[in-house]
SELUM-766142 format. One record per residue (C-alpha): x, y, z; residue number from 1. Coordinates in nm, 3 decimals. Layout:
SELUM-766142
<r X="X" Y="Y" Z="Z" seq="NUM"/>
...
***
This chain:
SELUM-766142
<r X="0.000" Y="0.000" Z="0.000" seq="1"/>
<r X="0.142" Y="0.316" Z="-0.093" seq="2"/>
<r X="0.173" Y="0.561" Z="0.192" seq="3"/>
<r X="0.057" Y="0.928" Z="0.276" seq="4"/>
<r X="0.219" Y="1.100" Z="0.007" seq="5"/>
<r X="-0.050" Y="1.012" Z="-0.262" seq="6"/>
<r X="-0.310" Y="1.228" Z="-0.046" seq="7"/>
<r X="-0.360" Y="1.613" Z="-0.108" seq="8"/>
<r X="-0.323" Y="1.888" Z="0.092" seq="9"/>
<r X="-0.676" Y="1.915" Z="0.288" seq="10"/>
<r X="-0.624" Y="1.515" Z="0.364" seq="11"/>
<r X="-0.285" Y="1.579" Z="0.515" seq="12"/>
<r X="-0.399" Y="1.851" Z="0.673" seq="13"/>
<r X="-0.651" Y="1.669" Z="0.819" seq="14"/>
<r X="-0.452" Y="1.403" Z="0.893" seq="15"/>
<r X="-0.230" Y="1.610" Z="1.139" seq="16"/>
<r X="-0.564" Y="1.741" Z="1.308" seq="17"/>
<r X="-0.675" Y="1.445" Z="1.419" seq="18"/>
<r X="-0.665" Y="1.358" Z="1.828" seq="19"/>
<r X="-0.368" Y="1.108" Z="1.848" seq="20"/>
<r X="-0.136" Y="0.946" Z="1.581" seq="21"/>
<r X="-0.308" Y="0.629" Z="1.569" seq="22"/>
<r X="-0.649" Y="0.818" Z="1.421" seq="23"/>
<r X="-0.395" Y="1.009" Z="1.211" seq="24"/>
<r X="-0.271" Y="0.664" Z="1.081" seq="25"/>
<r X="-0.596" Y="0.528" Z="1.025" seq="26"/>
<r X="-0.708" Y="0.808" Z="0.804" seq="27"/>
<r X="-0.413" Y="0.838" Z="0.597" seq="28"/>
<r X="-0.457" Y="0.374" Z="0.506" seq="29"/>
<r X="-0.836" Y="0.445" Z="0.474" seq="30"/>
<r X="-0.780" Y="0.742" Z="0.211" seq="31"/>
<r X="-0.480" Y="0.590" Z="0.054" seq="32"/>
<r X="-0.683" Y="0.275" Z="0.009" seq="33"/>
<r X="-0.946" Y="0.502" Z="-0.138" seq="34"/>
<r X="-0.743" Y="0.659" Z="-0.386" seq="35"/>
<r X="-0.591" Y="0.302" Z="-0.524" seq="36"/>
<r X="-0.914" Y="0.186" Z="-0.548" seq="37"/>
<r X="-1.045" Y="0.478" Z="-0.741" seq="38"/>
<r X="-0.741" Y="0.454" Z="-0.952" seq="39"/>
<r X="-0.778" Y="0.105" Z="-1.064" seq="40"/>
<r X="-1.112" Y="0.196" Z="-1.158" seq="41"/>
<r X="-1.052" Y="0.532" Z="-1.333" seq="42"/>
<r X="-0.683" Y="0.462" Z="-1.478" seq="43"/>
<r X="-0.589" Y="0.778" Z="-1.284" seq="44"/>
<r X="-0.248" Y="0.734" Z="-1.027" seq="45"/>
<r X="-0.353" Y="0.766" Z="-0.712" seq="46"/>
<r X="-0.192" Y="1.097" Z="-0.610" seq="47"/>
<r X="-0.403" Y="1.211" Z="-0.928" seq="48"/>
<r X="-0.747" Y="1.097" Z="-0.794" seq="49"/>
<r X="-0.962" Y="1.419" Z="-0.693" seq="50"/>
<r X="-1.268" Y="1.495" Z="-0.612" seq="51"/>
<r X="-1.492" Y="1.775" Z="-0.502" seq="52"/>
<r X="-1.668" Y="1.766" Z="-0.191" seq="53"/>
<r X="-2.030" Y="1.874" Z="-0.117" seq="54"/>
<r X="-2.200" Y="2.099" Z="0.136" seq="55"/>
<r X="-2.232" Y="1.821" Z="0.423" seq="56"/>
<r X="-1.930" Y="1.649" Z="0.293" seq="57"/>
<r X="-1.997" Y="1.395" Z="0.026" seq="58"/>
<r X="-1.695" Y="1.350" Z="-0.235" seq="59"/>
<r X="-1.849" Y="1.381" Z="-0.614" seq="60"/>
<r X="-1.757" Y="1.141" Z="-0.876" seq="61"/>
<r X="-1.406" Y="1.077" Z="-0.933" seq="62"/>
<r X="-1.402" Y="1.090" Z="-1.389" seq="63"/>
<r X="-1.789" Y="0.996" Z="-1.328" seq="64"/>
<r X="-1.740" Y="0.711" Z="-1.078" seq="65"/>
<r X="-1.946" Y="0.717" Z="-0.783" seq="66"/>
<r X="-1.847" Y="0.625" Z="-0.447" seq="67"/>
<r X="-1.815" Y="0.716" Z="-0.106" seq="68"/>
<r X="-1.612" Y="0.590" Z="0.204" seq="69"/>
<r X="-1.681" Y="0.553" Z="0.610" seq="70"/>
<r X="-1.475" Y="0.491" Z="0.868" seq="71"/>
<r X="-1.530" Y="0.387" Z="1.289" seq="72"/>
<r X="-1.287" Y="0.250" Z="1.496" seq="73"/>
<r X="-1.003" Y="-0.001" Z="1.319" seq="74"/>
<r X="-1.240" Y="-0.043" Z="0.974" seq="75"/>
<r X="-1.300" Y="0.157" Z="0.673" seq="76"/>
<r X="-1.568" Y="0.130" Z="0.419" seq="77"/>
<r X="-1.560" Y="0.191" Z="0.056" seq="78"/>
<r X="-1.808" Y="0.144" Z="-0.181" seq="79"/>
<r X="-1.775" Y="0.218" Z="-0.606" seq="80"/>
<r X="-2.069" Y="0.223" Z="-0.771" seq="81"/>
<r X="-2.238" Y="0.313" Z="-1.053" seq="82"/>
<r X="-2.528" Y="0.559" Z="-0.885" seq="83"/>
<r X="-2.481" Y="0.779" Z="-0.633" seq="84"/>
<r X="-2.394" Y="0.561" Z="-0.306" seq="85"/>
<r X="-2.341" Y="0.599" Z="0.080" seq="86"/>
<r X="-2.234" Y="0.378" Z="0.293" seq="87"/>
<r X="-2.176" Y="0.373" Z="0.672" seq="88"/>
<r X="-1.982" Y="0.143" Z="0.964" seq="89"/>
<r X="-2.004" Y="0.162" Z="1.285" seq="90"/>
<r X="-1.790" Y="-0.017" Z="1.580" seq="91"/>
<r X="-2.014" Y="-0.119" Z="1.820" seq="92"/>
<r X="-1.865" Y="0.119" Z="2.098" seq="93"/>
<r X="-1.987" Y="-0.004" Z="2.437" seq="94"/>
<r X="-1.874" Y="0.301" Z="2.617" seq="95"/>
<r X="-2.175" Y="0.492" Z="2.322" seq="96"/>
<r X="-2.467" Y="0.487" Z="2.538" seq="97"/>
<r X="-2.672" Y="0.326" Z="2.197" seq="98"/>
<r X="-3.001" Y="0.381" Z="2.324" seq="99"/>
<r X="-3.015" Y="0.760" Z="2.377" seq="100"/>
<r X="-2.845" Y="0.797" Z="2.052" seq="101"/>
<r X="-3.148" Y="0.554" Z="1.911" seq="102"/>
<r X="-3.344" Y="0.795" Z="2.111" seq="103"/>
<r X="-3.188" Y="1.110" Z="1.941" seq="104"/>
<r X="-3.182" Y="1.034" Z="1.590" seq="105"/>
<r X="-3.458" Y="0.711" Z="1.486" seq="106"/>
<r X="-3.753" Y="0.707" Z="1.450" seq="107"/>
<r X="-3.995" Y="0.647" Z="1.795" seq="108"/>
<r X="-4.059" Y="0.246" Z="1.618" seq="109"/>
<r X="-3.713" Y="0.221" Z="1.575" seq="110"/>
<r X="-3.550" Y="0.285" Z="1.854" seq="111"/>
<r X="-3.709" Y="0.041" Z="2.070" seq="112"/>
<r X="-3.514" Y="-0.252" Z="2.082" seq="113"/>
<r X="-3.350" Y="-0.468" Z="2.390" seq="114"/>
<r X="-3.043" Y="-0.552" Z="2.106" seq="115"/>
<r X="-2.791" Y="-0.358" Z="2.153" seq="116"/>
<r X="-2.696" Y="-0.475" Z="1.817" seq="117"/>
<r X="-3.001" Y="-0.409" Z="1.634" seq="118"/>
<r X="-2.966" Y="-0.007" Z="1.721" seq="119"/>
<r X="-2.641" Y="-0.006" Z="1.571" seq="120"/>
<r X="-2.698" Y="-0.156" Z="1.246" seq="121"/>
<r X="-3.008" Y="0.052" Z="1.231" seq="122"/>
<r X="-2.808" Y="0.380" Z="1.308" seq="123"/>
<r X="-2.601" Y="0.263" Z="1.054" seq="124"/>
<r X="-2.877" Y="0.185" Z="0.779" seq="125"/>
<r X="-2.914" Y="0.547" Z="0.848" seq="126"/>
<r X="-2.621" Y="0.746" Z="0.812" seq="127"/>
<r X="-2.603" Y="0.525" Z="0.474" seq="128"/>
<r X="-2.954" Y="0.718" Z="0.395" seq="129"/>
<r X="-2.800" Y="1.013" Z="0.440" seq="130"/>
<r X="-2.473" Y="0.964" Z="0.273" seq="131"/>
<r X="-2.646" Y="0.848" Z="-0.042" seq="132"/>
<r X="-2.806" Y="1.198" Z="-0.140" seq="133"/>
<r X="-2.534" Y="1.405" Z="-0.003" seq="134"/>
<r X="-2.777" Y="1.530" Z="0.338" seq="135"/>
<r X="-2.762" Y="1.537" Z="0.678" seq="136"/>
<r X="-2.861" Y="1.299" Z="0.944" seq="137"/>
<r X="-3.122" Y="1.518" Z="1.057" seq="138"/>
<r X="-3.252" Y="1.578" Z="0.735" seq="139"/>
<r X="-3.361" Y="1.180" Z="0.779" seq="140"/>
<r X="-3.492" Y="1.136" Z="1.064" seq="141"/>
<r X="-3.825" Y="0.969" Z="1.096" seq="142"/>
<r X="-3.695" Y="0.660" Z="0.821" seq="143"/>
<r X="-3.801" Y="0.338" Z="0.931" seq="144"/>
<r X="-3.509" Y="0.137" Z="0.908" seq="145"/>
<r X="-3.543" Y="-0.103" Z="1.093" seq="146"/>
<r X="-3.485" Y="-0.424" Z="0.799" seq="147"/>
<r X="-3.294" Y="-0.330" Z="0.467" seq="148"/>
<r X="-3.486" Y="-0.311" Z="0.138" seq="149"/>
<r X="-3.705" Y="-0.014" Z="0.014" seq="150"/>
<r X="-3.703" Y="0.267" Z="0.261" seq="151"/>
<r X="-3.900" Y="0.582" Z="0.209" seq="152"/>
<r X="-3.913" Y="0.941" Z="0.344" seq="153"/>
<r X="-4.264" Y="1.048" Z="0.412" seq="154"/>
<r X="-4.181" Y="1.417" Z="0.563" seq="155"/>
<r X="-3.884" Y="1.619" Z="0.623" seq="156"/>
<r X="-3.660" Y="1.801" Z="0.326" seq="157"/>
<r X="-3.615" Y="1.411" Z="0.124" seq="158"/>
<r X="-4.018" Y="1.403" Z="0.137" seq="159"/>
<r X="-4.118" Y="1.115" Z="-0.120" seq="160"/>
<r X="-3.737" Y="1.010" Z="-0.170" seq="161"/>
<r X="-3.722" Y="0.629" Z="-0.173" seq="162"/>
<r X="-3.398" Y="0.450" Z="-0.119" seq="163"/>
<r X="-3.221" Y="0.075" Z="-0.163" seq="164"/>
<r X="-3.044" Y="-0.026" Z="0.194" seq="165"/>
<r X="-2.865" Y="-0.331" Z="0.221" seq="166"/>
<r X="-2.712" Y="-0.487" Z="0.519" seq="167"/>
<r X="-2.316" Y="-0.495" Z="0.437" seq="168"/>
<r X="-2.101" Y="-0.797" Z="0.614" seq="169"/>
<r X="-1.847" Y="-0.630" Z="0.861" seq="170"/>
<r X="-1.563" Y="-0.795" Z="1.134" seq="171"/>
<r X="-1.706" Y="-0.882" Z="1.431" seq="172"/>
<r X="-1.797" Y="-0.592" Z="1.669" seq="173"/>
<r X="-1.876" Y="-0.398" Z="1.388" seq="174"/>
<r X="-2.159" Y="-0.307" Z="1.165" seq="175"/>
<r X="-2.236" Y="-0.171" Z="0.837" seq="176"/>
<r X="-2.458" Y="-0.071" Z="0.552" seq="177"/>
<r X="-2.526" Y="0.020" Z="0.184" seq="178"/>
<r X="-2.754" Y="0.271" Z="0.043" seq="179"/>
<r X="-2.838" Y="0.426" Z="-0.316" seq="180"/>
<r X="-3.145" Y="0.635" Z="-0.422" seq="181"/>
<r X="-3.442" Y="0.507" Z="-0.558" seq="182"/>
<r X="-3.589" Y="0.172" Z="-0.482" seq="183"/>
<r X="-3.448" Y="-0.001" Z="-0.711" seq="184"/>
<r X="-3.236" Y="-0.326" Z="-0.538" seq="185"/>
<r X="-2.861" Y="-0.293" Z="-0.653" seq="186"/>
<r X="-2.576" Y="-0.573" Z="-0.639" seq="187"/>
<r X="-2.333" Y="-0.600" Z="-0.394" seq="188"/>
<r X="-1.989" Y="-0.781" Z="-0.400" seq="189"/>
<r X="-1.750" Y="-0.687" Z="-0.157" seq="190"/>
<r X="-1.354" Y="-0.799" Z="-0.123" seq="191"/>
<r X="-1.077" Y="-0.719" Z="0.189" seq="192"/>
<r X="-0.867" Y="-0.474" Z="0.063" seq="193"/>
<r X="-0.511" Y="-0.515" Z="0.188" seq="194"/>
<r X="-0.597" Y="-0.839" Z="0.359" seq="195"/>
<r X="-0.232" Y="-0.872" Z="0.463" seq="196"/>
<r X="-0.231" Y="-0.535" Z="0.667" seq="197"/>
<r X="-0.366" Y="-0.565" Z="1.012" seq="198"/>
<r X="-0.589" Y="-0.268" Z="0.977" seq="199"/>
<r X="-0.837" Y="-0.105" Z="0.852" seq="200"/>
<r X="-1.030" Y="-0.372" Z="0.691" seq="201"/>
<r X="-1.158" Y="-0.182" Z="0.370" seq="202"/>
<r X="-1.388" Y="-0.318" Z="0.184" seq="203"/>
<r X="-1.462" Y="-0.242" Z="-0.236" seq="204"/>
<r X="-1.691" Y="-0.327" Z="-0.453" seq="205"/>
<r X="-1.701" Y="-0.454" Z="-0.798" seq="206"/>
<r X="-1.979" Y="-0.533" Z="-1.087" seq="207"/>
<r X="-2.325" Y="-0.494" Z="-1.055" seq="208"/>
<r X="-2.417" Y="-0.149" Z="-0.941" seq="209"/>
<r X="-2.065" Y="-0.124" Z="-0.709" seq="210"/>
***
């Protein structure tokens, strides 16, 4: 894996920002894992990848690809597609109090669960939501997501907007999922990137819609 000196200026300069070296190292393999994707994909070099970011942080297409990256804890996420895509992980943090974020952010129906696990993965079905048209979490609150499939915004600023969620396999103590606009169901197929570096685990996709 090639190392921090692909990345641009904003990522390095976030890089330095971050709380303690080990986030810092985390971000750099999670966006330098990013770019070599993209490149294989595009037939750019990495260092030559860009992108343009939106108002709540969404990257654009890289030369019309789609795709979008997470990251929580030891594990990154990154999905290619062929539509607009947002995925999300989340480490399930036991020092996160899950149920008052469940509280805070899904919908009354949804955040009722005695698995801790099921809050997570719905949180996470979520932030996907979100990522997928470029919004904010609170622009989607009130989605029932509690089981993947067809999910649909009756009120708030995505009124009427219907998305795909999928459930995405993620390492133990971890969850993670997979949304695009529109209800129609895409593919997934998703591969360890750098299986023989101990972390992150990143994740790509290929065919189909990824």
């Amino acid at each position: 894996m090639l190392g921090a000196e692909v990345l641009d200026a904003a990522e390095r300069d976030r890089a330095r920002r971050l709380a303690s070296p080990a986030d810092a190292a985390r971000y750099v393999r999670a966006h330098v894992a990013a770019r070599e994707l993209l490149a294989a994909r595009t037939g750019l070099s990495p260092a030559d990848v860009r992108w343009e970011v939106g108002p709540h942080g969404k990257p654009g297409p890289v030369v019309g690809q789609r795709w979008n990256l997470s990251r929580s804890g030891d594990h990154a996420l990154v999905a290619l597609a062929e539509t607009d895509v947002g995925v999300d992980v989340q480490v399930r943090d036991p020092r996160v109090d899950v149920h008052r974020l469940a509280a805070r952010f899904l919908a009354p129906g949804d955040a009722r669960s005695d698995v801790d696990g099921d809050l997570w993965r719905r949180f996470s079905r979520l932030e996907a939501c979100a990522k997928a048209v470029g919004g904010r979490l609170l622009d989607v609150l009130g989605l029932d997501v509690r089981a993947p499939g067809t999910v649909r915004a009756d009120d708030g600023p995505w009124r009427g907007q219907e998305w795909w969620v999928s459930d995405v396999a993620a390492p133990s103590g971890a969850v993670a999922a997979c949304a695009t606009p529109g209800p129609r169901p895409h593919a997934l197929r998703t591969r360890v990137w750098g299986a023989e570096q101990p972390s992150p685990t990143v994740r790509g996709g290929g065919g189909g819609t990824w």
